[in-house]
C-alpha positions in Angstrom: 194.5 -1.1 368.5 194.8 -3.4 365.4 197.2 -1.9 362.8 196.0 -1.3 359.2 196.7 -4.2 357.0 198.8 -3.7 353.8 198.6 -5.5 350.5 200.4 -5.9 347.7 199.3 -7.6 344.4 200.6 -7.5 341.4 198.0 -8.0 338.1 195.7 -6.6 339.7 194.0 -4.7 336.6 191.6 -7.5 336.1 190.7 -11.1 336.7 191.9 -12.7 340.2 194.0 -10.0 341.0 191.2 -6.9 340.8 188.6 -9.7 342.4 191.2 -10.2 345.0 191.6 -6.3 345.5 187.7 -5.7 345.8 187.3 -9.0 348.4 190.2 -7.3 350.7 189.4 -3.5 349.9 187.9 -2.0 353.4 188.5 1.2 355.7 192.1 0.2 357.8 193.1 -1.8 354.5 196.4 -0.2 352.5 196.0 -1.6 348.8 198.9 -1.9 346.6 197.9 -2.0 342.8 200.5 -3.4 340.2 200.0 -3.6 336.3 201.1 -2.7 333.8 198.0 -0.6 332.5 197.7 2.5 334.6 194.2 3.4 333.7 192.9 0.0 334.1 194.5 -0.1 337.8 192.9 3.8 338.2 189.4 2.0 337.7 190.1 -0.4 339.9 191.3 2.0 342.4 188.2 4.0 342.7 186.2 0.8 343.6 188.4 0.0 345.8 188.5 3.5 347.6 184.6 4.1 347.5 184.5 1.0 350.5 186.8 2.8 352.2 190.6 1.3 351.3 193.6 3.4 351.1 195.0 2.8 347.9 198.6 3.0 345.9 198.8 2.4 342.3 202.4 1.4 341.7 202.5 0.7 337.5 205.6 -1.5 336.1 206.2 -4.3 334.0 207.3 -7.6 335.3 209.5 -8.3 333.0 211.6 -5.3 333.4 214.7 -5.3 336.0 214.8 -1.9 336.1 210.9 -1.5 337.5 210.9 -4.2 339.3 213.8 -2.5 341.4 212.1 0.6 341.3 208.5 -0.6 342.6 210.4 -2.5 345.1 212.2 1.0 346.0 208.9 3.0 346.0 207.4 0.6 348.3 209.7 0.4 350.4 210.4 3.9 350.9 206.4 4.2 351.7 205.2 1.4 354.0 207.0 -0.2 357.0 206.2 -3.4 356.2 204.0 -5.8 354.1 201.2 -8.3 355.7 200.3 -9.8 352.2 202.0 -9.9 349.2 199.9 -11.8 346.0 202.4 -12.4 343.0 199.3 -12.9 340.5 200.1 -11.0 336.8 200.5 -13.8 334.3 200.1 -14.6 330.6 198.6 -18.1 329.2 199.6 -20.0 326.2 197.6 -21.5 323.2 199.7 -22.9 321.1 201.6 -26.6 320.3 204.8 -27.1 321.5 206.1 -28.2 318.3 205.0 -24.7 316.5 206.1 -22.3 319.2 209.5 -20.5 318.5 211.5 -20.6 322.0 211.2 -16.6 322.4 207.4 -17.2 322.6 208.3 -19.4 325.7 210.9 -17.4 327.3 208.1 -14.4 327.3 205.7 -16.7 328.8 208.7 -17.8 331.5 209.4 -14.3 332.0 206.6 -13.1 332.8 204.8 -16.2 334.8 207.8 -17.4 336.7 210.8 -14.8 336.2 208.7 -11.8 337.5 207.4 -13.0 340.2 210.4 -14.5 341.4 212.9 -11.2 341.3 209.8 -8.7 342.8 209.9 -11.7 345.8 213.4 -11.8 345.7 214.3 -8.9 346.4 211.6 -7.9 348.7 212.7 -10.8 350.4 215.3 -9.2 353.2 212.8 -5.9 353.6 209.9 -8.8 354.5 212.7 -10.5 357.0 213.3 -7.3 359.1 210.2 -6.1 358.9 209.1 -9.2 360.8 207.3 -11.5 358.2 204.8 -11.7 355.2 201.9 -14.1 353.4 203.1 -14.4 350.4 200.2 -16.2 348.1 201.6 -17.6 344.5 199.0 -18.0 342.2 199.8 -20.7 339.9 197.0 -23.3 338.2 196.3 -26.7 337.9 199.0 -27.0 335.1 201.5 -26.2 337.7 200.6 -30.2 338.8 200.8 -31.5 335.8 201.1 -30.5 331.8 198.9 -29.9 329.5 198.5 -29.6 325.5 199.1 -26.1 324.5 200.4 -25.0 327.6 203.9 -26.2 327.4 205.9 -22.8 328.5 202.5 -22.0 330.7 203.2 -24.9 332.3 206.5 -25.1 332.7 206.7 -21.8 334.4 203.8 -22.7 337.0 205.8 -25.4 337.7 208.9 -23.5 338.5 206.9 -21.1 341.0 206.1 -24.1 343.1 209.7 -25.2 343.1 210.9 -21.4 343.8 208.1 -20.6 346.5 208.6 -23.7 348.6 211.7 -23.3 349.0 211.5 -20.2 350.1 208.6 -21.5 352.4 211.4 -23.6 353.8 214.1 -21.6 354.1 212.3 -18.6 355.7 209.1 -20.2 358.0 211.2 -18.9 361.3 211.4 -15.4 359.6 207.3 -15.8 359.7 207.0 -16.0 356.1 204.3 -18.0 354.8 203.2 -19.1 351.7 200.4 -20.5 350.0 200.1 -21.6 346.5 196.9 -20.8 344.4 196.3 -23.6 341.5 192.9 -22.2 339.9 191.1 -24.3 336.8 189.1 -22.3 334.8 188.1 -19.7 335.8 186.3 -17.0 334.0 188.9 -14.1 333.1 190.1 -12.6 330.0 193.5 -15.0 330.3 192.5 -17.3 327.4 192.1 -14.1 325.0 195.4 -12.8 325.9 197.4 -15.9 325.7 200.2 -16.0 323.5 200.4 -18.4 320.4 203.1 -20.0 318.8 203.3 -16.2 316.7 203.8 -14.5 319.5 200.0 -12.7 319.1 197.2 -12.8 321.3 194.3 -15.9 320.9 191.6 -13.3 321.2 189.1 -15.6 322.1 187.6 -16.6 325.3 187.5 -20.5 325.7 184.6 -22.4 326.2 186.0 -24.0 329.5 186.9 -20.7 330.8 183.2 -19.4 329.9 182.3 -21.5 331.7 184.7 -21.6 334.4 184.3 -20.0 338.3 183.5 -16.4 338.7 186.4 -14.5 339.6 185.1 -13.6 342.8 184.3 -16.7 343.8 187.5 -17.8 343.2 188.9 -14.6 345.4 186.3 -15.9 348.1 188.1 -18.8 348.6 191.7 -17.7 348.2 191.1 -14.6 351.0 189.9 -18.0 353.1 192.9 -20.3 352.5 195.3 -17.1 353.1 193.5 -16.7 356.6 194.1 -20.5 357.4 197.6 -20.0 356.4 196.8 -23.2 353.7 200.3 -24.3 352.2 197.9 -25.3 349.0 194.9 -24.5 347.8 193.0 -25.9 344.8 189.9 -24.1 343.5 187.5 -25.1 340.4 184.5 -26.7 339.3 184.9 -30.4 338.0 188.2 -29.6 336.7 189.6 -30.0 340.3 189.8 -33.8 340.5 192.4 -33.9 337.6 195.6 -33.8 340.5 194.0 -36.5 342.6 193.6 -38.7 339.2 197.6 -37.8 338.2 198.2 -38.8 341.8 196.1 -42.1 342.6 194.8 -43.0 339.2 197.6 -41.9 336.7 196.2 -44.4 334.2 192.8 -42.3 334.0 194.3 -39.2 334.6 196.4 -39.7 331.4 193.1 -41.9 329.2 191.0 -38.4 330.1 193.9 -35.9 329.5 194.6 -37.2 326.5 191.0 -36.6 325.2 190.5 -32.9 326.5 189.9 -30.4 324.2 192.7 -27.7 325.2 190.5 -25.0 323.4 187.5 -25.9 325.4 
């Protein structure tokens, strides 16, 4: 008899994470819904129960040591174990690195790199009894290189590849795997929420990310490179050659990076 598969992901009140939620969401399927916005996750909830998924809304903010702890608790007291766990809730960054106060850039840190790292963290020696986990990382294409206006962004996608492999190492005969997400654009709401250098939201929605992948079709192909057990996966439109210029062609890489609109 196969076992019902449980899934954990973490901003899942919109963007990749609710696409992600509705790709896996099926009867025998356990859905774990973070966020920080409870009524958001409630939506997202009832789509995923009218297919048939069993579903746990578990509301906390990254950020927080105290919730972390006690989602981690709550899940723990719950489920036996965890097949899939998707570290996804994240906040983007428009704003010069010159102009932006270093508390604008520890948010960004805390919430893109810090977050994710203590909910893994200490999940980490429930996952090692209980007899292994996938643990996908979604990161971006700025976690392989920077970018103007994305300084902290960057930076803390960066770290989560440095973090997550090394826990990739460190724990592959506990059956852990991992496999690191590194979207482009990809048409969310992330470029109107991104911080500036006040600390506010943008509030607009990019060109490039108008015009970026459907969130589903990004979920598509994460779902498929989870299955594979890929290590990496990078998903996009045109914007996807950019880490194979940085790596062969640095030269063009820089002569095109250096000419991108970061707004567009």
């Amino acid at each position: 008899m196969t076992r019902s598969k449980i899934i954990w992901i973490t901003g899942a009140s919109s963007g990749i994470g609710e696409a992600l939620a509705l790709r896996w969401a099926a009867p025998g399927v356990q859905l774990v819904l973070s966020g920080r916005n409870r009524s958001q996750l409630e939506l997202v909830a009832e789509k995923c129960k009218a297919v048939g998924a069993t579903v746990k809304i578990l509301a906390f903010d990254l950020t927080l040591t105290d919730e972390v702890a006690s989602a981690v608790a709550s899940f723990q007291a719950e489920f036996p174990r965890l097949d899939i766990l998707v570290n996804n809730g994240g906040i983007s960054q428009r704003s010069l690195l010159i102009n932006t106060p270093m508390e604008v850039a520890r948010k960004i840190m805390e919430v893109d790199f810090w977050g994710h790292a203590e909910l893994t963290q200490q999940m980490l020696p429930f996952l090692v009894k209980t007899g292994g986990c996938k643990i996908l990382v979604i990161s971006s294409l700025t976690g392989l290189f920077g970018f103007p206006q994305r300084s902290a962004y960057s930076a803390a996608k960066h770290a989560l590849h440095g973090f997550f492999e090394t826990l990739r190492l460190e724990h592959f005969k506990d059956n852990i795997r991992v496999t690191m997400v590194c979207p482009g654009m990809v048409k969310t709401n992330i470029s109107i929420h991104a911080l500036t250098a006040t600390g506010s939201e943008h509030g607009l929605m990019d060109k490039g990310q108008e015009e970026g992948i459907l969130a589903d079709t990004c979920a598509r192909k994460i779902v498929k490179a989870v299955s594979r057990n890929k290590k990496e996966v990078i998903i996009g439109k045109k914007d996807v050659i950019m880490p194979y210029l940085k790596r062969y062609f640095p030269w063009l890489f820089y002569q095109i990076a250096q000419r991108i609109n970061p707004l567009g």
